[in-house]
N, CA, C and O atoms as CSV, one atom per row, in Angstrom:
chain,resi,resn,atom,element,x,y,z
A,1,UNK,N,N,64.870,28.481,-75.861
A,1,UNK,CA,C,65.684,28.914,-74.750
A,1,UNK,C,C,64.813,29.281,-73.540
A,1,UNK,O,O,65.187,29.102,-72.381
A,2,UNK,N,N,63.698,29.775,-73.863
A,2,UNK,CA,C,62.773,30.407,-73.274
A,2,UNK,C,C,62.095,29.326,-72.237
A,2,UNK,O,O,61.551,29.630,-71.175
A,3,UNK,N,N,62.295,27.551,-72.951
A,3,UNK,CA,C,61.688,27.136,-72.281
A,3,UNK,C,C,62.434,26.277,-71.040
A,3,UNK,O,O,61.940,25.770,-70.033
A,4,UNK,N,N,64.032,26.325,-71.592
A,4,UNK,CA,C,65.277,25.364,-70.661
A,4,UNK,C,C,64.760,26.454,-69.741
A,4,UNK,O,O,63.988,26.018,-68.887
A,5,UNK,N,N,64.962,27.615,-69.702
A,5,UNK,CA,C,65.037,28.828,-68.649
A,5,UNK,C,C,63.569,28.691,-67.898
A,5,UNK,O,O,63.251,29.635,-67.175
A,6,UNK,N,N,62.731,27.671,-68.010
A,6,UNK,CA,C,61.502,27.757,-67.255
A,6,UNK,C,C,61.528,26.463,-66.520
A,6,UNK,O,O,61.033,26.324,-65.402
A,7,UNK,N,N,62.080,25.591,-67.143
A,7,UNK,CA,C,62.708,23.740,-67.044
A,7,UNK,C,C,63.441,24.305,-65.425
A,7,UNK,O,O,63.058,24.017,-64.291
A,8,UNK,N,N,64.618,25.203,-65.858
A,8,UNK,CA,C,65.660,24.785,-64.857
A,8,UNK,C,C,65.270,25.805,-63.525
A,8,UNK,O,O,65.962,25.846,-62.508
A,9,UNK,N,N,64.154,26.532,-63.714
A,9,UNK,CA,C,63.501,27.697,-62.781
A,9,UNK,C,C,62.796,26.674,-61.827
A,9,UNK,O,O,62.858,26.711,-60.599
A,10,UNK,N,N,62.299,26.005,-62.376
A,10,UNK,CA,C,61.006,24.592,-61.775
A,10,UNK,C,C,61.804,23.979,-61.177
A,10,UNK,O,O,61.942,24.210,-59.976
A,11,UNK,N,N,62.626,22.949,-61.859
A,11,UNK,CA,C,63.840,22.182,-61.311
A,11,UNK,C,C,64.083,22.276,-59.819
A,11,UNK,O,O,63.605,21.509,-58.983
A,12,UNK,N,N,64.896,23.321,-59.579
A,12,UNK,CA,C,65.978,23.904,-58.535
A,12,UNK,C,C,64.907,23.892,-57.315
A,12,UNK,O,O,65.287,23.080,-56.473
A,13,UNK,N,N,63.613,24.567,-56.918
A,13,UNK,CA,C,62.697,24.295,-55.778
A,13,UNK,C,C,62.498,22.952,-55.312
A,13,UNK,O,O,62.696,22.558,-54.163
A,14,UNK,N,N,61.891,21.946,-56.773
A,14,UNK,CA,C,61.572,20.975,-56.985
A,14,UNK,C,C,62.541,20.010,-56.143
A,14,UNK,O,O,62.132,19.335,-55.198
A,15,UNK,N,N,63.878,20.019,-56.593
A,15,UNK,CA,C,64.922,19.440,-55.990
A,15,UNK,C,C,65.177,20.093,-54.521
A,15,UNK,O,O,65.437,19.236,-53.676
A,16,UNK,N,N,65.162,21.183,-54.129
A,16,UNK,CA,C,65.168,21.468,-52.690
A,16,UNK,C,C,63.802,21.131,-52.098
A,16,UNK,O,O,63.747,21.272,-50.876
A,17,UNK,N,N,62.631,20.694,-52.731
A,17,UNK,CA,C,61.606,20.154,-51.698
A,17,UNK,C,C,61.904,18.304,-51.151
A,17,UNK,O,O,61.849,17.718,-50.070
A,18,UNK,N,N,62.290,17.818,-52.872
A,18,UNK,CA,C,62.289,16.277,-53.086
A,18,UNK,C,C,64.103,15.959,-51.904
A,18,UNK,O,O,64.410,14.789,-51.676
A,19,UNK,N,N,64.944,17.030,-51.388
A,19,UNK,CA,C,66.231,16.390,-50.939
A,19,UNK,C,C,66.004,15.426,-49.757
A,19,UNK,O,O,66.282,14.228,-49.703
A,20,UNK,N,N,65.457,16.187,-48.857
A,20,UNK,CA,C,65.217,15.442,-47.729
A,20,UNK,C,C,64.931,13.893,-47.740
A,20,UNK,O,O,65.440,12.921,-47.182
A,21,UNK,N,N,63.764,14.117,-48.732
A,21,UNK,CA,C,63.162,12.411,-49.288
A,21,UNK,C,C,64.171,11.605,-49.637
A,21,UNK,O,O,64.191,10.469,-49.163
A,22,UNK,N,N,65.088,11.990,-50.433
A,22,UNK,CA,C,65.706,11.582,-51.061
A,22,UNK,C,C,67.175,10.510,-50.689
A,22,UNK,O,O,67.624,9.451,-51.129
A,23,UNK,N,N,67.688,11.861,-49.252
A,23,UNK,CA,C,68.557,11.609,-48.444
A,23,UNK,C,C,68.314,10.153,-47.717
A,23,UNK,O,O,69.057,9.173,-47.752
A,24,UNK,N,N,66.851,10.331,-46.940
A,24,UNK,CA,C,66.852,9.312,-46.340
A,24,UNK,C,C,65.634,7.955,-46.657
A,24,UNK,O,O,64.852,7.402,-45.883
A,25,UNK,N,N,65.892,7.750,-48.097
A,25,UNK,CA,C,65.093,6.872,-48.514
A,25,UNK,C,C,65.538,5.157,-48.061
A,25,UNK,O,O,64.981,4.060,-48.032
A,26,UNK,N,N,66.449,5.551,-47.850
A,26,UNK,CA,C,66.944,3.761,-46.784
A,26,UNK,C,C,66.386,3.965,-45.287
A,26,UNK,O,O,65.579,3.147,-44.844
A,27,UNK,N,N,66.658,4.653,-44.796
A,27,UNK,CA,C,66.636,4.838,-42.988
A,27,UNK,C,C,64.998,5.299,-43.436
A,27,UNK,O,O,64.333,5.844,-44.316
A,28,UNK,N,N,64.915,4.494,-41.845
A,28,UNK,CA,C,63.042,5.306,-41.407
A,28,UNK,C,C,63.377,6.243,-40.944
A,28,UNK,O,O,64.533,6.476,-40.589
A,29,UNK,N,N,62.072,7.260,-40.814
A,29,UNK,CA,C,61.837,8.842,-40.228
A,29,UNK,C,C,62.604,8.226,-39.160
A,29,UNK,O,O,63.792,8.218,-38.839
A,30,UNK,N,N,61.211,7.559,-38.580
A,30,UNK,CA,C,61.660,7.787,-36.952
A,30,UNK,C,C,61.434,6.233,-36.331
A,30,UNK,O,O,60.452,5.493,-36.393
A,31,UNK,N,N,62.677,6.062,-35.745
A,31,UNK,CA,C,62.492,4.994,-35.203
A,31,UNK,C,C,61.843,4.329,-34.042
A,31,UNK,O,O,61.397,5.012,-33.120
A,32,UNK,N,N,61.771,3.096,-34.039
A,32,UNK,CA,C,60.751,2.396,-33.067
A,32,UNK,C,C,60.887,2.597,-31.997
A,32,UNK,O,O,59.796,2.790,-31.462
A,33,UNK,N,N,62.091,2.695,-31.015
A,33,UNK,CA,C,61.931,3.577,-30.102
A,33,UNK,C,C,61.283,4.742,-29.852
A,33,UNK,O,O,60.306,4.807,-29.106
A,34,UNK,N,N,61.942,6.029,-30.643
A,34,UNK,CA,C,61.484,6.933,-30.576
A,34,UNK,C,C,59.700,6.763,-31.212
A,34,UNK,O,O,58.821,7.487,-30.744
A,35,UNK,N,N,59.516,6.137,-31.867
A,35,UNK,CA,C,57.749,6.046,-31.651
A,35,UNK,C,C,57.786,5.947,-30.487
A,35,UNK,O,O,57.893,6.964,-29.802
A,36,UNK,N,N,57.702,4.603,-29.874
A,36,UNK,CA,C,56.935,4.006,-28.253
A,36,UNK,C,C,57.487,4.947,-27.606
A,36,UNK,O,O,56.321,5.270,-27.833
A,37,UNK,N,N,57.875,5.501,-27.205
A,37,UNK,CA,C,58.917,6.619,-26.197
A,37,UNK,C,C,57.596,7.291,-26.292
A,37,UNK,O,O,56.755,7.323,-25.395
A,38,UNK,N,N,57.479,7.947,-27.743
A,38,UNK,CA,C,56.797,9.429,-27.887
A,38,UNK,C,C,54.968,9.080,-27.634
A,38,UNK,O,O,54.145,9.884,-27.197
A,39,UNK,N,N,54.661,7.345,-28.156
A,39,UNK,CA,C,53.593,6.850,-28.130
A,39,UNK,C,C,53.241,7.116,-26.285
A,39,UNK,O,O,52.394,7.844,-25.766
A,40,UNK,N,N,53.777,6.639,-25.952
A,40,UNK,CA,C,54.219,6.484,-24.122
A,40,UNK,C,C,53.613,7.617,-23.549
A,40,UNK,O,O,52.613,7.769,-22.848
A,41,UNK,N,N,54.830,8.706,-24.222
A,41,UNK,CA,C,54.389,9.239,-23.751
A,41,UNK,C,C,53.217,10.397,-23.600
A,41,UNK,O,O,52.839,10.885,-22.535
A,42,UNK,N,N,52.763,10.701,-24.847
A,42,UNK,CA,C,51.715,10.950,-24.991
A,42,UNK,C,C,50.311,10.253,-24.320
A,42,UNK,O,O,49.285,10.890,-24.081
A,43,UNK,N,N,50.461,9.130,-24.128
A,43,UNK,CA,C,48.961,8.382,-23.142
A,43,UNK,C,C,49.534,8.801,-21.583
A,43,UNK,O,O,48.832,8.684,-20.579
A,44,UNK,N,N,50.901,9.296,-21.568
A,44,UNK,CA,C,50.734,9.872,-19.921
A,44,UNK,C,C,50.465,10.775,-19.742
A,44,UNK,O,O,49.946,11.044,-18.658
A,45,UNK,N,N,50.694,11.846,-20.814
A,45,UNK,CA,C,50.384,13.294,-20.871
A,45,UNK,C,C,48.709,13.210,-21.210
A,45,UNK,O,O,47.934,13.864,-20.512
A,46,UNK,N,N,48.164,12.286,-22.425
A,46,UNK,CA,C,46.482,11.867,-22.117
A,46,UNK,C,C,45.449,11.967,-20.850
A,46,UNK,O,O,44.387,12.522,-20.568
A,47,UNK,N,N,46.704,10.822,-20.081
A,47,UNK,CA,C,46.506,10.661,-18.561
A,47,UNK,C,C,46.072,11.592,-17.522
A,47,UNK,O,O,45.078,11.809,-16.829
A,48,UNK,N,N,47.462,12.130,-17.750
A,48,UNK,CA,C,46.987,13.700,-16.726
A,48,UNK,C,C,45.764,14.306,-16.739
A,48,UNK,O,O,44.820,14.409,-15.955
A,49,UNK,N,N,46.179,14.877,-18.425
A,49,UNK,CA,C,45.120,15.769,-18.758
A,49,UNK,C,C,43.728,15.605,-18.347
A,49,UNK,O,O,43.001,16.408,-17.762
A,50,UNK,N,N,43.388,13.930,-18.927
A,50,UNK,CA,C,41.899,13.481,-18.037
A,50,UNK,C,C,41.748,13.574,-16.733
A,50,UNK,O,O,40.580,13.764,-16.393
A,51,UNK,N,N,42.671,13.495,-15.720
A,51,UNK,CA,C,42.701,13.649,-14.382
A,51,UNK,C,C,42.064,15.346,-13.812
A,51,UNK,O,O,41.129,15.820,-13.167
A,52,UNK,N,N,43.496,15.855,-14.683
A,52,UNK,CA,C,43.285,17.172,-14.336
A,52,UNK,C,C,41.443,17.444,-14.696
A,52,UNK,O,O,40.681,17.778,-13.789
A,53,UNK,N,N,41.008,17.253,-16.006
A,53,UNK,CA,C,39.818,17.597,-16.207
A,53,UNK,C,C,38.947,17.048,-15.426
A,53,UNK,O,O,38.499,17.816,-14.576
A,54,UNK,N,N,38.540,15.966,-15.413
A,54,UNK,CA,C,37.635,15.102,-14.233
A,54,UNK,C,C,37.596,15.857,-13.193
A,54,UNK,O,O,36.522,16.326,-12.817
A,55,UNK,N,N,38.765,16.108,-12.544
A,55,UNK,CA,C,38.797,16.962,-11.206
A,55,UNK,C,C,38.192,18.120,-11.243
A,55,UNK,O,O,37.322,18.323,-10.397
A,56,UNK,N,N,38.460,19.016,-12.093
A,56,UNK,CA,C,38.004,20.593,-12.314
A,56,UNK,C,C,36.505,20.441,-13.123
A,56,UNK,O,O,35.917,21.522,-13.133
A,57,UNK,N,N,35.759,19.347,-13.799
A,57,UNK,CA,C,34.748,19.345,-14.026
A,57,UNK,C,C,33.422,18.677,-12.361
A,57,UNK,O,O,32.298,18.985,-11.963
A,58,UNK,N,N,34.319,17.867,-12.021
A,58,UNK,CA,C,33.351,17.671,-10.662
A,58,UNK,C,C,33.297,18.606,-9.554
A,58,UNK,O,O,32.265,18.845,-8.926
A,59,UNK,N,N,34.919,19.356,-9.226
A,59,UNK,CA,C,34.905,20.635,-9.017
A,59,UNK,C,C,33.580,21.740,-8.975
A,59,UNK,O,O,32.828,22.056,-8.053
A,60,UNK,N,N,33.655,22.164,-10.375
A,60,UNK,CA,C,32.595,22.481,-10.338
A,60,UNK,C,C,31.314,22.540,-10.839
A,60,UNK,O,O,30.573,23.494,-11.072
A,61,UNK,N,N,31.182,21.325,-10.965
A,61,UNK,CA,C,29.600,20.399,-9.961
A,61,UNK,C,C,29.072,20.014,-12.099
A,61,UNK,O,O,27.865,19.999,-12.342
A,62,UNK,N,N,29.682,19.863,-12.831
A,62,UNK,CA,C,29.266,19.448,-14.024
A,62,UNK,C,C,29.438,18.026,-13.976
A,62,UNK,O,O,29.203,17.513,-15.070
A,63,UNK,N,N,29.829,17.070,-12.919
A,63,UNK,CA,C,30.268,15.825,-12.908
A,63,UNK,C,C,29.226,15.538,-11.806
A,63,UNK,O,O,28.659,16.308,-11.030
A,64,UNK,N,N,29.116,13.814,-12.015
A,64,UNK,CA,C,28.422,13.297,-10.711
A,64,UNK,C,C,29.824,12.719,-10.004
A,64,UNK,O,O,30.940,12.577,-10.503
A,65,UNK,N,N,29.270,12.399,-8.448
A,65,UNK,CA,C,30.438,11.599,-7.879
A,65,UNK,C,C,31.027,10.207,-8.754
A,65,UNK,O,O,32.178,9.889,-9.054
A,66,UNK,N,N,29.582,9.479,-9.041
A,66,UNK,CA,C,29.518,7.882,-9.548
A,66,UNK,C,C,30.541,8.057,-10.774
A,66,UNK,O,O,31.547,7.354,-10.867
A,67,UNK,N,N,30.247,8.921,-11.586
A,67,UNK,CA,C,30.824,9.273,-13.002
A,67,UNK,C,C,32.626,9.964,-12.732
A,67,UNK,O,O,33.448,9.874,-13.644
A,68,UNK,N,N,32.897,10.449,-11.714
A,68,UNK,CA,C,34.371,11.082,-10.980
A,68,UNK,C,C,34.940,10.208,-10.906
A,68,UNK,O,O,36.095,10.078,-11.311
A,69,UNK,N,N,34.000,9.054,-10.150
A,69,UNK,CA,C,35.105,8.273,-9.748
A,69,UNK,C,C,35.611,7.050,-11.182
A,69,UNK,O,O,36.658,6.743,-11.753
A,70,UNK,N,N,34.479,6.751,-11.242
A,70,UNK,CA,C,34.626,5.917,-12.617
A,70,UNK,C,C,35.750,6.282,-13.675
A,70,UNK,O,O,36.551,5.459,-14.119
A,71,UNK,N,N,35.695,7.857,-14.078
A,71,UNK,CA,C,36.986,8.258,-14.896
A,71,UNK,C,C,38.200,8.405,-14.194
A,71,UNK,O,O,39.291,8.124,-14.690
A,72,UNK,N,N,38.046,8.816,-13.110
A,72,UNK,CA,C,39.503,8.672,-12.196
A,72,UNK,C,C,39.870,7.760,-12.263
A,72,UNK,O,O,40.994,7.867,-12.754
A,73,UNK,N,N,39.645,6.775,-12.069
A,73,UNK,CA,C,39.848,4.795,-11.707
A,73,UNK,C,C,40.546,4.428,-13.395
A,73,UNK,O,O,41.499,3.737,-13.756
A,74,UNK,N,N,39.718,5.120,-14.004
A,74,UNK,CA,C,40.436,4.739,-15.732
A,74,UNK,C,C,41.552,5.408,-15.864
A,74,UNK,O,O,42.643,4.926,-16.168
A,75,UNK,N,N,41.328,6.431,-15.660
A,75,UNK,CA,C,43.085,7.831,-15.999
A,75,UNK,C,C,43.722,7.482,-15.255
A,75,UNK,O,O,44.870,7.751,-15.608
A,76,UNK,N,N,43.713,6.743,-13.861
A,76,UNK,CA,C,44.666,6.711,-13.061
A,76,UNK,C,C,45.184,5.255,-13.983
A,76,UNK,O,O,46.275,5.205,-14.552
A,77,UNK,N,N,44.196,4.148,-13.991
A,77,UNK,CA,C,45.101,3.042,-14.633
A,77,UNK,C,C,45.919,3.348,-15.897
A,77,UNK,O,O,46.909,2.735,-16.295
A,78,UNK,N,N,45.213,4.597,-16.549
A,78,UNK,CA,C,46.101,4.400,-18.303
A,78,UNK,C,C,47.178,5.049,-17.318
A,78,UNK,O,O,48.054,4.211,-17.103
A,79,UNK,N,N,47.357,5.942,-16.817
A,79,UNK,CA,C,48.476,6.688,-16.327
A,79,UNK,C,C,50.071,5.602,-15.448
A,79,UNK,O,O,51.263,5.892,-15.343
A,80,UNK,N,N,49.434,4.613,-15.087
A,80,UNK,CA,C,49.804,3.624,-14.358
A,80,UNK,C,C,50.351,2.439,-15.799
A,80,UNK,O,O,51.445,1.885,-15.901
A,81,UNK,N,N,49.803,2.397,-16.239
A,81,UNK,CA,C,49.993,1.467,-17.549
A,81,UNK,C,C,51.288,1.865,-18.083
A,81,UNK,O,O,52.284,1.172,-18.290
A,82,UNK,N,N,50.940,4.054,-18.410
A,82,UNK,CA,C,52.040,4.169,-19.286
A,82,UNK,C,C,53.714,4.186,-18.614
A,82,UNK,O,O,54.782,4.164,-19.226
A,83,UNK,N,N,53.394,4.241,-16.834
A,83,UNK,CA,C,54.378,4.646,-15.985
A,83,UNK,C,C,55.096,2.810,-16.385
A,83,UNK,O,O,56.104,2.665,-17.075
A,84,UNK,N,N,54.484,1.887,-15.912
A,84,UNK,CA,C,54.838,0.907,-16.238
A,84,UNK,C,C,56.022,0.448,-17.913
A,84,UNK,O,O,57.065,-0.200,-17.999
A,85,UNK,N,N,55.280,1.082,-18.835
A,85,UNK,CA,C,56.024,0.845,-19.995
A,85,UNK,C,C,56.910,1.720,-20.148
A,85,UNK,O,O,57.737,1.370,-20.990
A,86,UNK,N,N,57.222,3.324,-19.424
A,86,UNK,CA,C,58.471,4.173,-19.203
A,86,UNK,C,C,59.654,3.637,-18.343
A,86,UNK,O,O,60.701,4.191,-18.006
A,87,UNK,N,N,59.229,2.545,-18.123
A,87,UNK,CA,C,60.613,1.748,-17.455
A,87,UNK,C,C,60.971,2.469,-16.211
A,87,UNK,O,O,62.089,2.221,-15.762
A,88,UNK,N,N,60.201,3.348,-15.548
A,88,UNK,CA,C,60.912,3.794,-14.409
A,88,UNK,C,C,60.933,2.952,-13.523
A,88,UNK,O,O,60.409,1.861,-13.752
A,89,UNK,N,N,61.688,3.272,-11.955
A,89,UNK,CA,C,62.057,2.601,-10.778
A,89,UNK,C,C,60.864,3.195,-9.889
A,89,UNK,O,O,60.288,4.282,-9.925
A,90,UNK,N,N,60.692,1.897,-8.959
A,90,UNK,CA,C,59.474,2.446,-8.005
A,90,UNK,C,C,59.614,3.812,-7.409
A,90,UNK,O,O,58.585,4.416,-7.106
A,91,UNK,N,N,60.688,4.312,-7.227
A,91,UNK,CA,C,60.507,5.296,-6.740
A,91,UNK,C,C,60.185,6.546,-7.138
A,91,UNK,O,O,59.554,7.432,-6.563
A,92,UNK,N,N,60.833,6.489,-8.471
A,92,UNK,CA,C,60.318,8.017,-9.314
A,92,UNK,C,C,58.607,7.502,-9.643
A,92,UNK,O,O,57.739,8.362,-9.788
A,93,UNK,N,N,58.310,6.136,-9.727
A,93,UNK,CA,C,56.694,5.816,-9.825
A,93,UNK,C,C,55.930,6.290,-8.487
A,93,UNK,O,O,54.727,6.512,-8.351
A,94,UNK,N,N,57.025,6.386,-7.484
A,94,UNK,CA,C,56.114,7.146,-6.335
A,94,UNK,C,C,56.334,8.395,-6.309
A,94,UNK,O,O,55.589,8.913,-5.478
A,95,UNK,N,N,57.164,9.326,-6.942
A,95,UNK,CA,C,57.350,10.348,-7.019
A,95,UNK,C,C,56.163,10.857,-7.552
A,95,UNK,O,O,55.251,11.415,-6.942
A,96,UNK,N,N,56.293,10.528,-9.182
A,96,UNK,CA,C,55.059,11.010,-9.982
A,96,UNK,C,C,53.948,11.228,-9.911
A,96,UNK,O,O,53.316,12.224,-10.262
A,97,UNK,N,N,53.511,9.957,-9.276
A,97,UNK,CA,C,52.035,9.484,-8.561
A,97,UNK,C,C,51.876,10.709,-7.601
A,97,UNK,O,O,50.789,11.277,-7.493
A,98,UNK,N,N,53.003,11.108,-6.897
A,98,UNK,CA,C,52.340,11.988,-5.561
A,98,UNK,C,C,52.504,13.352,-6.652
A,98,UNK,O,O,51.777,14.320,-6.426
A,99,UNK,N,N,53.180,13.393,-7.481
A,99,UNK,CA,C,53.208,14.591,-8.080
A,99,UNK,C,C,51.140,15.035,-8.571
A,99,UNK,O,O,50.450,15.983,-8.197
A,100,UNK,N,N,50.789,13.837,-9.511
A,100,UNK,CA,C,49.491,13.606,-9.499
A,100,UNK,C,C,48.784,14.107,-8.622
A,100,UNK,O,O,47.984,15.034,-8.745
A,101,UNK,N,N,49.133,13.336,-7.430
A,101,UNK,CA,C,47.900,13.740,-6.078
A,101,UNK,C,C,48.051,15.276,-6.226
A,101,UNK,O,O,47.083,16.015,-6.403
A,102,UNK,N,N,49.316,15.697,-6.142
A,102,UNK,CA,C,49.416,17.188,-5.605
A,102,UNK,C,C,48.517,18.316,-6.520
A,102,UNK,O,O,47.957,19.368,-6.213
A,103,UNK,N,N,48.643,17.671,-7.617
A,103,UNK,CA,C,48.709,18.658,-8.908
A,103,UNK,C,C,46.888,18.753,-8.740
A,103,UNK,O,O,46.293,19.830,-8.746
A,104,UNK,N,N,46.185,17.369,-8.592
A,104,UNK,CA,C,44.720,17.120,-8.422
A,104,UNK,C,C,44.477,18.215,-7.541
A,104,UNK,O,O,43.841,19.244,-7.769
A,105,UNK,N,N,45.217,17.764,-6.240
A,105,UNK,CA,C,44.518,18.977,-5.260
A,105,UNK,C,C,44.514,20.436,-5.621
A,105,UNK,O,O,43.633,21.232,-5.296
A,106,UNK,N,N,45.212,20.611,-6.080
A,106,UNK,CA,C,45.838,22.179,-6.905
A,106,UNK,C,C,44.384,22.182,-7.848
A,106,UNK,O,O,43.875,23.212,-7.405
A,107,UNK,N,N,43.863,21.904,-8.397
A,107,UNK,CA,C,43.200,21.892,-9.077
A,107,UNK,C,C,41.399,21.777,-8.783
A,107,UNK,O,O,40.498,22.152,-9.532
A,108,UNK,N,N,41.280,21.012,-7.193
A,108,UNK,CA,C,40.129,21.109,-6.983
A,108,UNK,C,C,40.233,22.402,-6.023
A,108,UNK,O,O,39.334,23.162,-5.663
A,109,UNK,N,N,41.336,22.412,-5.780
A,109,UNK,CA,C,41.287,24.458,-4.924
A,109,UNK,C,C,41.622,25.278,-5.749
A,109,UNK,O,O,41.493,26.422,-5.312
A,110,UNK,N,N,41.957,25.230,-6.648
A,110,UNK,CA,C,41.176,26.335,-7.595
A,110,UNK,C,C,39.887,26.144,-7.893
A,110,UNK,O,O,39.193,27.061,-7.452
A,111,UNK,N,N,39.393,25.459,-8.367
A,111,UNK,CA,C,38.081,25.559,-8.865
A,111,UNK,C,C,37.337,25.576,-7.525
A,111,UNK,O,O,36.480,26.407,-7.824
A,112,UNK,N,N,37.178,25.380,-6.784
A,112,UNK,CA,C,36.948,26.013,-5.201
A,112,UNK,C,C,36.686,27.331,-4.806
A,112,UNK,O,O,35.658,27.764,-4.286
A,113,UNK,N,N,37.832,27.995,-5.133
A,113,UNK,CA,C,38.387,28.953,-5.123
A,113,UNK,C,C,37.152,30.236,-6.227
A,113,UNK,O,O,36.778,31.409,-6.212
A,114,UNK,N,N,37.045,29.472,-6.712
A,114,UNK,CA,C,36.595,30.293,-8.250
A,114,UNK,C,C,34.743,30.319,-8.012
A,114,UNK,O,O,34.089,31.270,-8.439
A,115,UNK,N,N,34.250,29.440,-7.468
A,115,UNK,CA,C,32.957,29.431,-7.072
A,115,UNK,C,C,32.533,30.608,-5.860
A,115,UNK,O,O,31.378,30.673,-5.439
């Protein structure tokens, strides 16, 4: 008895870890959209981030110009790449872009600022 009562103790977790699996063993997690969407958008959020950094490392003065510009020219294209595969309309692509510029400048006046 001692041991059904240890069987069906195990069981009951066991089965609340395995449901989920279980539920959706036909359907994928996540679908192909929602990958490329999330793929997307993550290399724009990549994007930025390198921008933003490049800027605030030449800022202050850990970057050469030759080497600034070189990674700018790359982050701006992946950033441009991923705007391209988000399907937007030129105009929110000019939105963003100036959002970029703005956010850069924000960023080399702070670190400006901070010296």
């Amino acid at each position: 008895m001692l041991v059904f009562m240890a069987f069906a103790l195990a069981l009951i977790p066991a089965l609340a870890i395995a449901y989920p699996f279980l539920t959706r063993a036909g359907r994928p997690l996540l679908s192909d959209e929602d990958t490329t969407a999330s793929e997307v958008s993550a290399r724009w959020e990549a994007a930025i981030a390198g921008l933003r950094t490049t800027e605030l490392e030449w800022a202050v003065g850990n970057l050469a110009e030759e080497d600034r510009e070189w990674l700018r020219e790359r982050y701006m294209t992946d950033a441009a790449l991923a705007l391209r595969e988000m399907e937007v309309g030129d105009a929110e692509e000019r939105a963003l872009m100036a959002t970029v510029e703005r956010e850069m400048k924000r960023v080399r006046a702070q670190a400006g600022d901070g010296e």
